[in-house]
C-alpha positions in Angstrom: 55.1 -94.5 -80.7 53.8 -92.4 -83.5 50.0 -92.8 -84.3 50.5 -91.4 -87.9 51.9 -94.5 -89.5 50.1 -95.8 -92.4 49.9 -100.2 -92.3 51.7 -99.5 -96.1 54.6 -97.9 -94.5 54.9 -99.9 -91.6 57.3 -103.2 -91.1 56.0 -106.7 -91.5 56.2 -106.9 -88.1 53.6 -104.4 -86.9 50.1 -105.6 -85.4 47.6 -103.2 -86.3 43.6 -102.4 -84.7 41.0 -99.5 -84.4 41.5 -97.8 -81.7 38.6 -95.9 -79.0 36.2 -93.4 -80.6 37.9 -90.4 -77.8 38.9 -87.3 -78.1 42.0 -88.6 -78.3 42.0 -90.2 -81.0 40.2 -90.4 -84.5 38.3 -93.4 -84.7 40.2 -94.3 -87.8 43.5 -93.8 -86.4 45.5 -97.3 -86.1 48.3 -97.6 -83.8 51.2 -100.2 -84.1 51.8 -102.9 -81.7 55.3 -104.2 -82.2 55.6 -108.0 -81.0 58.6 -106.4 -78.6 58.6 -107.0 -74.6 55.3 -105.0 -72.7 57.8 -103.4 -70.7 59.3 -101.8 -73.7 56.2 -101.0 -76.1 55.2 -97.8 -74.1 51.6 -97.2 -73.3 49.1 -97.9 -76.0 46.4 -95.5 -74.8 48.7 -92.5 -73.3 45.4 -91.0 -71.8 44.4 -94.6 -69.8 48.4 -95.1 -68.7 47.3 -95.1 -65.3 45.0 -97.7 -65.9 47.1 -99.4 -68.0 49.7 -100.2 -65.9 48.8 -100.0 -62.4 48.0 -104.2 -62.6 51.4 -104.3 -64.0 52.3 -102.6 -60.8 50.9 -104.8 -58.2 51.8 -108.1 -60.5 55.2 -107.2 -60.6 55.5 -105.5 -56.7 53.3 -108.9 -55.6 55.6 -111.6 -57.8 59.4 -109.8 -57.1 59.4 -108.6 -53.4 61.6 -109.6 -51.5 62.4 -112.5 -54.0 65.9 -112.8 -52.2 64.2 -113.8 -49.1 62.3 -116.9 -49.0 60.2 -115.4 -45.5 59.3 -112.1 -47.5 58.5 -113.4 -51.2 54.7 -113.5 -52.0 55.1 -117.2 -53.6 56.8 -118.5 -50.4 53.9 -116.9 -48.4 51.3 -118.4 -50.6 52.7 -121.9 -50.6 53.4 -121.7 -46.8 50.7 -119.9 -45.0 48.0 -121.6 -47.0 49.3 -124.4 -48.3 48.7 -123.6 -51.7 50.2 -126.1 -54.3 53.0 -124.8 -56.7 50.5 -125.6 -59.9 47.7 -123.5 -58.4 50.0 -120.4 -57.6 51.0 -121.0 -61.3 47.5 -120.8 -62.5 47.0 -117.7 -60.3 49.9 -116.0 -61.7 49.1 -116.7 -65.3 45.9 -114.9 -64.4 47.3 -112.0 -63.6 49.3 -112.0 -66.6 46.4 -112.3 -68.8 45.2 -109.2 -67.2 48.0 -107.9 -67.5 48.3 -107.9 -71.5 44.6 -106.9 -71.0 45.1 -103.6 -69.0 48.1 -102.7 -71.7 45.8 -103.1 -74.9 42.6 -102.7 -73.3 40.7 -105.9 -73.1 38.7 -105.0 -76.2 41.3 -104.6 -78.3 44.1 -107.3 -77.7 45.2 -108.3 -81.4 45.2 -112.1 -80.6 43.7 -112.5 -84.2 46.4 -110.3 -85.4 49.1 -112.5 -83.7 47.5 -115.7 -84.7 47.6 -114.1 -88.7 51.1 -113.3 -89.0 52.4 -116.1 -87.1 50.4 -119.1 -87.6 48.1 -117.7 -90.4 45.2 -118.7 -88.6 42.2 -116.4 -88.8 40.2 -117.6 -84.6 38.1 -114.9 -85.3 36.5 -116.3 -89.1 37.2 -120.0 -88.3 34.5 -119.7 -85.3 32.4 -116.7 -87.1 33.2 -114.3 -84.4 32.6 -110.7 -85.1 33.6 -109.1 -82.1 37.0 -109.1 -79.8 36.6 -112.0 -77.7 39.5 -111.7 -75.3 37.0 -110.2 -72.3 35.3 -113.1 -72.7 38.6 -115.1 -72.1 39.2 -113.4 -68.9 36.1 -114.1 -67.7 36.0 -117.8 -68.8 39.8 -117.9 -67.2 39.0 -116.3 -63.8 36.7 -119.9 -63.4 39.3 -121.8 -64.7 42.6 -120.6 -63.4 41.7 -119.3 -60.0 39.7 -122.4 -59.0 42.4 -124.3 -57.5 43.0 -121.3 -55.0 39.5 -120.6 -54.4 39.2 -124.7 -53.5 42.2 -124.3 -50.8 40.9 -121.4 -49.1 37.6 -122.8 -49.0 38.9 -126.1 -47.2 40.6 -124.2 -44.8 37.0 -121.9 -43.7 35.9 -125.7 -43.9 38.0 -128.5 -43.3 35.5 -131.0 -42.5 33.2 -130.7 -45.8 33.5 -133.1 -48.4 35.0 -132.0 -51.9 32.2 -131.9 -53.2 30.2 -129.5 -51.0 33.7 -127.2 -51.4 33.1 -127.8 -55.0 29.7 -126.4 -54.9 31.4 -123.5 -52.3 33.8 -122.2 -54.9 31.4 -122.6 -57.7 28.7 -120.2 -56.2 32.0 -118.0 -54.9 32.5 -117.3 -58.5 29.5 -116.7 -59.5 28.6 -114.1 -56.7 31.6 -112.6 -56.9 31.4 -112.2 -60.8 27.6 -110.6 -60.1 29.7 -108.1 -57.9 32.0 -107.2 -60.8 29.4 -106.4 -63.0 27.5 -104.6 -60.3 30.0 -102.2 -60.2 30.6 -102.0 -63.8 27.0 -101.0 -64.1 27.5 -98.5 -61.4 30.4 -96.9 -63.6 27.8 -97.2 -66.5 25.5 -94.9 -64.7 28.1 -92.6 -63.3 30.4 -91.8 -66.6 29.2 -90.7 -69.6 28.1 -92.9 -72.1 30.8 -92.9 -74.4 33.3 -93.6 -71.3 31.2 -96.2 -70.3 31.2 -98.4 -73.1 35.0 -97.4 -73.3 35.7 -99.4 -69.9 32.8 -102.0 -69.9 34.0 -102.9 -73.3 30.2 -104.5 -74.0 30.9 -103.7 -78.2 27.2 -103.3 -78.6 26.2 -106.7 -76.9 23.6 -105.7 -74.8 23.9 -109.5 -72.4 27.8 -108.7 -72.4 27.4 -109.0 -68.7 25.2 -112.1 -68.8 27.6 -113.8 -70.6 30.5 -113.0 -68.8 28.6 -114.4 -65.5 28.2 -117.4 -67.7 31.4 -118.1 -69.0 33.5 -117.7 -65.5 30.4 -120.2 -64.2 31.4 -122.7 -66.8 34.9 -122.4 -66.0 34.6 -122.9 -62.7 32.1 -125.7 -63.2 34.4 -127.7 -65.8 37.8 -127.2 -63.4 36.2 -128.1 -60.6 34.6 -131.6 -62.1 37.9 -132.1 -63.7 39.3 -131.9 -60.2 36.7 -134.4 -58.6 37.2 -136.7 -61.3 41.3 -136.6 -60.7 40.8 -137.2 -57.2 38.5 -140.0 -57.4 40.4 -141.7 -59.7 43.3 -141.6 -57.5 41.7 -142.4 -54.8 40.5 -145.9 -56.6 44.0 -146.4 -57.4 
């Protein structure tokens, strides 16, 4: 993938951004994404491969082992040890797939906009008066969403006795600790790289209560699955 092409010269089917200000690369270099399979694209940032695609790694060693044998697959595992519902190892697996297309772009720079132009014509970003990439914000938001179904069953089975909604309030204050963590060690990386590296990684694009927000957003997710949940299983249970 050459980073010399000029978005005159390149096919309709190119996504283009800004990339890093690094040593690697001018700031106003632009490097195409072509709407082929990850797998195929090649690294977009050759200096963060590693990073890149080690999730791609564990995704793909956690999701295809021993997929022959029903004893040794992850899935079967999941659903059998703990007792996890098909529908919440689905959520838990598109999870890691967001993160994946996150690792291979870099969360601050997935094109969603981009993709969202050229196939729908449909500018997200000016429709909600956006001026950043919001896709960090997504993961965040999802990591409430998607991964509250599995934090639920694992917190019925430390407590199997506790109404659903103490496991409710449980998994809510899980993700919320646990998202403090994650920005813990973010600023921790902050203070050990340089600054410039930093912002690279954290991905905060200038907003100094990046971190506040994300806490927030993964709180509201897990708040709004989790009542969504209660209200499903009342309802049923009224039935």
């Amino acid at each position: 993938m050459k980073n010399s092409a000029s978005k005159s010269e390149a096919p309709v089917s190119l996504f283009y951004y800004d990339n890093y200000k690094s040593q690697s690369y001018n700031q106003n270099d632009r490097l195409p994404i072509t709407s082929q399979t990850l797998a195929d694209a090649g690294p977009v940032r050759p200096d963060h491969a590693a990073c890149q695609y080690q999730p791609d790694g564990i995704f793909s060693l956690c999701a295809t082992s021993g997929w022959n044998d029903p004893h040794a697959n992850c899935a079967a595992i999941a659903l059998q040890k703990v007792s996890l519902s098909f529908s919440s190892f689905v959520f838990y697996l598109i999870f890691l797939l967001i993160h994946i297309l996150g690792a291979h772009y870099l969360y601050s720079y997935v094109p969603y906009n981009d993709w969202l132009l050229q196939y729908f014509g449909f500018d997200l970003n000016q429709w909600l008066g956006w001026e950043r990439n919001m896709y960090d914000r997504f993961v965040h938001f999802a990591y409430g969403v998607l991964l509250y179904p599995l934090f639920f069953r694992l917190h019925r089975l430390g407590f199997p006795n506790a109404k659903d909604w103490m496991i409710f309030l449980l998994v809510v204050q899980w993700v919320m600790s646990s998202s403090l963590i994650y920005e813990w060690l973010e600023w921790l990386l902050a203070i050990l790289l340089s600054p410039e590296a930093a912002e690279n990684y954290n991905g905060q694009q200038g907003d100094v209560w990046d971190a506040h927000k994300d806490m927030l957003l993964a709180t509201l997710g897990a708040i709004l699955a989790g009542s969504w949940n209660l209200y499903k299983d009342r309802k049923k249970a009224l039935d």
